[in-house]
N, C-alpha and C positions, 0 to 999 in steps of 0.2 A: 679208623681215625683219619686216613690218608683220603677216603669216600668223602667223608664228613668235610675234611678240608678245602677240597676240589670245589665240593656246593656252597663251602661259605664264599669262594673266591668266586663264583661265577656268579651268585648273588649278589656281590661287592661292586662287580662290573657292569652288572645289569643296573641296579643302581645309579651308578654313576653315568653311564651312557642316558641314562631317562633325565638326571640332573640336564647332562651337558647338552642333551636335545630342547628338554627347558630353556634352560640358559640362551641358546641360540634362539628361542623364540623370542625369547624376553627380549632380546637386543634388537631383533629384526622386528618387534614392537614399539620399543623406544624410539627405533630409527625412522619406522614410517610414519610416528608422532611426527618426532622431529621435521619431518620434510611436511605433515600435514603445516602444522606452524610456520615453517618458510614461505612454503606458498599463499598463506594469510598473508604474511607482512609484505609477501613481492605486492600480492595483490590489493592491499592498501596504497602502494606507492605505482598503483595501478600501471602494474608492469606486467600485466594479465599472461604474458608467454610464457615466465620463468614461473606465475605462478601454476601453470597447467602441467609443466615440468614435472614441478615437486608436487602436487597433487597424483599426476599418473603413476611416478614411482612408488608413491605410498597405496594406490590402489592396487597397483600388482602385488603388493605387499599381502592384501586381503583387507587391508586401513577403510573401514567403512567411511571416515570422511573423506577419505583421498576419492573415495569413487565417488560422495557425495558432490562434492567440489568440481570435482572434473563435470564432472555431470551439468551442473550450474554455469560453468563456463560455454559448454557447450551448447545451452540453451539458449546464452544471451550470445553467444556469437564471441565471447571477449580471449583472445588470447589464439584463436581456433576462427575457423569459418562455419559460422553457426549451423548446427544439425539436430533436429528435434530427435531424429532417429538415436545419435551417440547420445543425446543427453537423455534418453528414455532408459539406453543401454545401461548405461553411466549408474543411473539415478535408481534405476529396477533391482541392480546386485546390491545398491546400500538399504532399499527399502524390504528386500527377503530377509535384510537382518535387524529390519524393527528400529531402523532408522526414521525419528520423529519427521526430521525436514526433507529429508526426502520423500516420504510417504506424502507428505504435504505438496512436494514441489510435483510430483506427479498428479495429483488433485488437479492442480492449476493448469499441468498439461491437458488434463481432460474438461476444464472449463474453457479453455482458448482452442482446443482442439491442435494440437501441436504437435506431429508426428503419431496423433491418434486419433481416432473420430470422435468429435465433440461429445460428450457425454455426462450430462449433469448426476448421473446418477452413479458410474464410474467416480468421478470428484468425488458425491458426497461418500463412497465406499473409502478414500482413502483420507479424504479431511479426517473422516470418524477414527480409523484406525491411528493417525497421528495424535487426534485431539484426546484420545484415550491414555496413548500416553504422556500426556499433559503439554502436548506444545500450545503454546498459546494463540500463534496463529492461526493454524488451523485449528484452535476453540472456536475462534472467530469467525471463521469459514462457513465451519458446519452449523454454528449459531445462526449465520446467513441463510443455508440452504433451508435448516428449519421457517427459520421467520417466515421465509417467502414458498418456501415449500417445491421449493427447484431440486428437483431430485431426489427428495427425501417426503415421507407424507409431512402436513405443516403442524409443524407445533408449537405455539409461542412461547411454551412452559417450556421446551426444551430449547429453543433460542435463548430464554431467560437464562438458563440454568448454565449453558456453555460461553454465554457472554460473561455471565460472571464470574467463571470458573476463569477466562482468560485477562479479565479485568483484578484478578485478584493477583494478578502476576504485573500488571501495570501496563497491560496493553492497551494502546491508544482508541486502536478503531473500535474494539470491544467499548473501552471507557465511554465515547461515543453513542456507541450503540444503546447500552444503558441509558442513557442521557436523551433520546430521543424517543426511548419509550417512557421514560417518565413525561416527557415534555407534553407528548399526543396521547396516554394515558393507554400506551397499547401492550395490553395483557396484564398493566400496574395498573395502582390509583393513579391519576393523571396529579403529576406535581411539578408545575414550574421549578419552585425552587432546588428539589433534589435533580431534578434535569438540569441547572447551571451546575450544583455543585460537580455534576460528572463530568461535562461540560470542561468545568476545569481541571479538574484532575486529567483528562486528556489534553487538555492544550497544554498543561506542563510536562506531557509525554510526546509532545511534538506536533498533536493534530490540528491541521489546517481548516477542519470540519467543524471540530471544535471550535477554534478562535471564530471563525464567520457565526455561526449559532450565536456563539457568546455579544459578538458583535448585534446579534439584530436581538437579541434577548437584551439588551441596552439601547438600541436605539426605538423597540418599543415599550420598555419597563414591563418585561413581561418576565417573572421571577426574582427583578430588578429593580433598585431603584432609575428610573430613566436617568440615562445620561447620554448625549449625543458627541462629549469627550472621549467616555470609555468606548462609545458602539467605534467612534475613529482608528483610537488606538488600539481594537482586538481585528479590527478590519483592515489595518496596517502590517501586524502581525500574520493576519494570513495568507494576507499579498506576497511576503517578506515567505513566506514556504513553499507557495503554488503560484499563484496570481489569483487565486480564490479572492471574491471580493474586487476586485481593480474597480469593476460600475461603481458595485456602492460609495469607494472611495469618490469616485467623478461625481456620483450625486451630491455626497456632503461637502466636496468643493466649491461646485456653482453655488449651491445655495447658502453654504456657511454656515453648515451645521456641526459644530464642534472644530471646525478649523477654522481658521482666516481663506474670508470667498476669496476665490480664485477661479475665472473662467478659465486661464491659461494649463492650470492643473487640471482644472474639470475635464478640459480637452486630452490634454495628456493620459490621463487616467482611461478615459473610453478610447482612446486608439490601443492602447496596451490592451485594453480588457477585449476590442476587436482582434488585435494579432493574435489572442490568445485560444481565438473561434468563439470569443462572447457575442454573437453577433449583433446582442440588442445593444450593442457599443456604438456601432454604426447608426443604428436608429439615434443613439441620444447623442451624435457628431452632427446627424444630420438636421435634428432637433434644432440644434443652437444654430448653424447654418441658415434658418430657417427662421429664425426669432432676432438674428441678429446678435448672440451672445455672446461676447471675447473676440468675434469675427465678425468681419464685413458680411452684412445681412446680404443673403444670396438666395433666393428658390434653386436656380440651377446647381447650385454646389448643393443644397437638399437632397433633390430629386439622386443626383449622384448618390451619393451614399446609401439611401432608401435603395436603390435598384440593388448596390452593393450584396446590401445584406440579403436581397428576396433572390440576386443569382446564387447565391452562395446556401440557400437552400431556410432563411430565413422569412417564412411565411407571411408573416402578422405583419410583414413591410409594405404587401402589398397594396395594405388598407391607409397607410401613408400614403401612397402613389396616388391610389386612387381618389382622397383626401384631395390632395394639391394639384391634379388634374383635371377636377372638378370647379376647383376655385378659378382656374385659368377660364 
């Protein structure tokens, strides 16, 4: 009986040491939530140091985002003095554990080549692995590698098939992506219209790709009733996220297509779309320069910006050049 007793009590304790070992995991669980979380909100109020903080302690914790996190910091440099190597480091112990964005974010190091040697077929190995488990962006990715066949043999039924898989989640670029294969009828029936509708449903997910499309699916009624209003106002809209569009805006100025002309905007619009490295901005500066429009008619001030854009590695300027030095 006194036998018997000894085993229940040492049972009892065994027990309770396994609870209380639990228990402490649970909390040192909780806890490296909790600091993954801090380090989000530091890092929305882009205080990138305190957020690398509470990311690293939650990674030593074993917190697969804390290492994801740190990992992304240290790719972009934010918080930390950027290191492809820590953020491979970083990003490699969160993707052993079937970590979707990390697996992803490692992809990308192997397309930019970033603390590894470029490698499109390394990418499309880890896009796949993520997209498989349903991140949406790397659906997208490896939709990519497919279409074009970078990395991966080309398949456009499996581009279809992971664009929509990503699109079905409300991702932009995917939504896009669809949209562009209906539009040029690549590996679908070629259908203007269902190419605007995706079209839109991307621009209401943020894409700038989108709005410009939408925009020139308007200003040539193509899917569209023609409107040289709306091509304005979607081509405002994607100026308003990239500076996607800036030319076109400067074309529908001068000539007053859907706006009130404006050579003054017209100008405006192609020096922006030039800052922006648009460099046919500068052709259409020097265009009006050249015609006399909204500015004092000048060849010299032409010939300027024409060279502009041919030093800066803008070819098709040269035939301007040559053009007006012919006329001379």
């Amino acid at each position: 009986m006194k036998k018997a007793l000894q085993k229940w009590i040492s049972l009892l304790l065994s027990v309770l040491l396994v609870f209380s070992v639990l228990s402490g995991m649970a909390e040192e669980t909780d806890e490296a939530q909790a600091w993954v979380e801090q380090g989000i909100e530091a890092c929305r109020e882009e205080d990138y140091e305190t957020g690398l903080q509470y990311f690293r302690k939650a990674a030593e914790q074993g917190n697969v985002k804390g290492m994801y996190y740190t990992g992304r910091l240290y790719m972009q440099g934010r918080g930390v003095e950027q290191s492809d190597e820590k953020a491979l480091e970083y990003l490699q112990k969160a993707a052993d554990q079937d970590d979707p964005q990390a697996l992803y974010a490692i992809g990308t190091l192997y397309v930019l080549g970033m603390g590894v040697d470029e490698s499109p077929e390394k990418a499309a190995e880890y896009f796949l692995k993520s997209a498989d488990l349903g991140y949406a962006d790397a659906q997208t990715a490896i939709g990519r590698s497919y279409h074009s066949g970078n990395g991966v043999e080309r398949s456009k039924e499996k581009a279809f098939q992971y664009y929509q898989a990503a699109a079905d989640q409300g991702n932009a670029s995917a939504l896009y992506e669809l949209g562009y294969m209906y539009m040029y009828g690549d590996y679908v029936e070629e259908s203007p219209e269902k190419a605007v509708e995706y079209y839109r449903q991307a621009a209401e997910h943020g894409s700038d790709f989108a709005y410009y499309s939408l925009a020139e699916c308007y200003e040539e009624g193509n899917g569209v009733e023609q409107s040289w209003e709306k091509a304005a106002e979607y081509y405002q809209m994607s100026v308003s996220l990239s500076g996607l569009g800036l030319e076109k805006l400067g074309y529908l100025y001068e000539n007053g297509f859907g706006v009130e002309q404006s050579y003054d905007k017209a100008l405006e619009y192609y020096q922006q779309a030039a800052d922006w490295g648009m460099l046919s901005g500068l052709i259409s500066i020097g265009r009006m320069y050249e015609n006399g429009l909204g500015v004092e008619q000048s060849v010299e001030k032409a010939l300027e910006y024409y060279q502009q854009a041919l030093d800066a590695g803008y070819t098709l300027a040269q035939d301007e050049l040559d053009r007006l030095n012919k006329a001379d």
